[in-house]
NURO-25645 format. One line per field, with one value per residue (C-alpha): x negated, y, z. Coordinates in steps of 0.5 Angstrom, whole numbers, plus 500, padded with zeros to 3 digits. Layout:
# residues N
c1 <- X	...
c2 <- Y	...
c3 <- Z	...
END
This chain:
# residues 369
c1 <- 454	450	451	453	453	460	458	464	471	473	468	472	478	475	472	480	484	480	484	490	489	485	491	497	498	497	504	500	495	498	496	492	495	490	490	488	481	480	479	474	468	468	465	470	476	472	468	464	459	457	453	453	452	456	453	459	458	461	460	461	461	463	471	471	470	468	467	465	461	458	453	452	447	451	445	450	450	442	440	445	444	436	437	435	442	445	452	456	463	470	466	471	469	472	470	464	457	454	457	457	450	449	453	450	442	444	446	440	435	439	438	431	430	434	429	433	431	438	444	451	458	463	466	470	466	465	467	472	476	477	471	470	472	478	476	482	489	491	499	502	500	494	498	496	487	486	482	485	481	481	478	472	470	466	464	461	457	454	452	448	445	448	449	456	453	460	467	473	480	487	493	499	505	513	517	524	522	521	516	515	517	510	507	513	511	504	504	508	502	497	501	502	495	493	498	497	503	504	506	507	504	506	507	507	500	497	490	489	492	487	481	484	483	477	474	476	476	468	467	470	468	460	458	462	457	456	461	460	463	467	466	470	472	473	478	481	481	484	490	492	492	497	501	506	506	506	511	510	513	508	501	501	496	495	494	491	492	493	487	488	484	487	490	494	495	500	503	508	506	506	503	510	512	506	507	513	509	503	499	502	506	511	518	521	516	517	524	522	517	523	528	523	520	527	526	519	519	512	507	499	495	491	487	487	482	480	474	469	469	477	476	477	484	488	490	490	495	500	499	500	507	509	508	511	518	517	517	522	526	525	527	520	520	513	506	498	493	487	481	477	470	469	466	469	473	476	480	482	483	488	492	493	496	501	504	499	495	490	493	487	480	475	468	461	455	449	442	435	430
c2 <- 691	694	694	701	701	703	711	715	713	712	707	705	705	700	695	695	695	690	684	686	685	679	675	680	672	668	666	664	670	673	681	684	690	696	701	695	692	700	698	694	698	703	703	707	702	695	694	689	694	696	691	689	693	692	694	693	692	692	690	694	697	703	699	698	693	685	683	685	683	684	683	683	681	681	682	679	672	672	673	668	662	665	665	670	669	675	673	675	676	679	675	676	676	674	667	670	666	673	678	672	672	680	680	674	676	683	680	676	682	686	680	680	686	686	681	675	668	666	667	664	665	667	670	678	679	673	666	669	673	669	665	659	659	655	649	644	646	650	649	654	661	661	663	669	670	664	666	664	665	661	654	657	660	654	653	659	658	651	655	660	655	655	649	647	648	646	644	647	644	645	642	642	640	639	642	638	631	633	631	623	621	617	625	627	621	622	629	627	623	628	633	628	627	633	638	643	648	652	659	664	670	676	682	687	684	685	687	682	677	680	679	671	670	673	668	662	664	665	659	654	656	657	651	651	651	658	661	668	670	677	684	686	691	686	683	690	691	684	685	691	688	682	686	688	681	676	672	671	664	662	664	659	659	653	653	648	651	658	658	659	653	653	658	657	662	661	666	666	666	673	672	671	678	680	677	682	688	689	692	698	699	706	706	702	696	697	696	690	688	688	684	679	678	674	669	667	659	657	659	658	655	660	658	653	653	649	651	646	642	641	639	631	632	632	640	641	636	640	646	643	640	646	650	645	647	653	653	650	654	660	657	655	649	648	650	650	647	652	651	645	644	638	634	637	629	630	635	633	626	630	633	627	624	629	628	633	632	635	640	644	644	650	650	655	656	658	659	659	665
c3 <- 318	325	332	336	344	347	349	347	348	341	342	348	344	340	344	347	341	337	339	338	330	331	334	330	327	333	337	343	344	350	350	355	359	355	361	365	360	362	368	367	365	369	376	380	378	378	384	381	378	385	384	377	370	364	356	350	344	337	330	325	318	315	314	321	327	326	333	341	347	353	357	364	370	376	382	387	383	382	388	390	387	386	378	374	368	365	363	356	356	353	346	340	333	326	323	320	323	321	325	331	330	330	338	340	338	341	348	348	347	352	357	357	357	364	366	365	363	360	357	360	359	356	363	364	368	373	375	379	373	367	363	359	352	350	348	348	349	343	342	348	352	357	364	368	368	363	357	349	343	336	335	331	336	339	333	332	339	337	331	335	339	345	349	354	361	365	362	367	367	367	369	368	373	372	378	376	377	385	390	390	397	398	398	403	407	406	409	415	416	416	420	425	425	425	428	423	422	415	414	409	408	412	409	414	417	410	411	417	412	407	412	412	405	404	410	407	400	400	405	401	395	397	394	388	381	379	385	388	395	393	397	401	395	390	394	396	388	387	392	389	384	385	392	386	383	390	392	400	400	395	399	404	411	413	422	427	434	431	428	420	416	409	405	397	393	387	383	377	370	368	362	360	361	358	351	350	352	346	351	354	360	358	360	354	357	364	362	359	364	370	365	362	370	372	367	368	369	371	376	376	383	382	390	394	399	406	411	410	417	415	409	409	413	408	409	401	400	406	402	395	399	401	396	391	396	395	388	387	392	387	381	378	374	373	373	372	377	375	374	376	375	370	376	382	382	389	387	379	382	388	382	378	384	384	377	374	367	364	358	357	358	357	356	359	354	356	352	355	353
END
């Protein structure tokens, strides 16, 4: 077995295909939209890599492709966090500790050859895309932008050395028990209190909404662990993503005298249109991406942020009440609150008072070196 850099586009092919034999037997893999890993690579699609670089790898012999890897530095989140940590990410590998110990050995190398003092991961590409290995949870799909893997995969990290940095949760939350009326009481309280007022997204304003997120997104989150504010661009890139997929009532804008202080973000689970695509989006999957959108019956929390002066208000509880009646309105019957720090206990202890529990748990590796 050897390991080749990504340099011709069969090399490319494989680095995107290799999955897809992996998980064939696995009924909770959700397949990835093949045009869209693509995407991922080069910098004219990901604004990422305006300031990041990205080298894939892949484990092979002459019978065919074992395994892959990426390494990344991201400049933004070293000079950031004042660190120097290279990432690995897109990690998938048959249940061999030999192929495992190739990639990661790679990785490592490039690492330090890029002047990095550790390894963290796996994250694809970033703290704001998906990351962690799934670490519990393994008897149903992830939703939309949450990782999936086999089980050994942890095994094969611990092997190698690695060791947990930070464990994320996620929870899960029926929509057919209703809203508890203590929480409705509670949150005409707060809106007495505070005078807030929600609204939902308004369509036609787009790029003003846009700037709005931006803001509170980078503001609420800047002290978060391994947090980094997106670019203008990143977050450009991330509504052209989601604009098709956005269901207005479900991004909310949380207001105290016209000034907006929050903001919620939920978007229907299209992982469950994706199951049915195996990667590729012609006119037969369009056909069946538009019959298997109506039927979706979750959706994930995917943001709910508040600026910092705000934060002990109560506001979140108002955007989770009125999200709550939104999705209902819509048909939704449940839904993942997504992802939590393992130590963020004001926000895992808001969602379990809302009914939610803990289904599934993912873990962030890291090495010195």
């Amino acid at each position: 077995m050897r390991i080749i850099r990504v340099r011709t586009k069969r090399d490319s092919e494989a680095f995107v295909d290799f999955p897809f034999p992996l998980y064939r037997d696995d009924p909770y893999w959700v397949p990835p939209l093949r045009k869209e890993t693509k995407k991922l690579f080069h910098r004219e699609s990901n604004p990422f890599l305006e300031h990041a670089e990205i080298e894939r790898f892949l484990c092979v012999d002459v019978s065919g492709v074992y395994g892959r890897v990426a390494g990344i530095v991201d400049h933004n989140h070293n000079q950031y966090h004042h660190e120097k940590t290279g990432m690995f990410g897109f990690f998938e590998s048959t249940n061999d500790v030999e192929v495992a110990t190739l990639l990661m050995d790679t990785v490592k190398n490039w690492a330090k050859k890029q002047g990095m003092e550790r390894l963290r991961g796996p994250l694809n590409p970033s703290m704001n895309a998906g990351c962690g290995f799934l670490l519990e949870g393994f008897d149903s799909s992830p939703m939309i932008m949450m990782p999936y893997n086999p089980p050994y995969y942890l095994d094969l990290m611990e092997t190698l050395g690695f060791r947990k940095v930070k464990d994320l949760y996620a929870f899960y939350k029926d929509n057919t028990k209703g809203i508890p009326e203590r929480f409705e009481r509670v949150v005409k309280v707060i809106r007495k209190r505070t005078g807030v007022t929600v609204r939902p997204m308004n369509m036609k304003k787009l790029a003003d909404e846009v700037r709005i997120i931006k803001k509170i997104y980078n503001e609420a989150w800047e002290d978060n662990w391994g947090s980094v504010p997106m670019t203008d661009a990143e977050m450009d890139e991330m509504v052209k993503l989601f604009k098709p997929l956005a269901v207005p009532d479900l991004v909310l804008f949380a207001e105290i005298k016209g000034e907006p202080v929050g903001v919620s973000i939920s978007i229907p689970d299209y992982n469950q249109v994706l199951k049915h695509l195996n990667g590729s989006l012609g006119v037969i999957g369009l056909a069946k991406f538009i019959y298997y959108r109506r039927r979706i019956t979750a959706l994930r929390a995917l943001v709910f942020g508040v600026l910092k002066e705000y934060r002990n208000a109560g506001l979140h509880a108002v955007l989770y009440y009125e999200t709550e009646k939104a999705a209902i309105r819509h048909g939704f019957q449940s839904g993942e609150l997504s992802w939590n720090l393992e130590d963020n206990d004001e926000i895992n202890s808001f969602d379990a008072s809302l009914g939610g529990e803990i289904y599934k748990k993912y873990r962030i590796y890291e090495m010195e070196l």
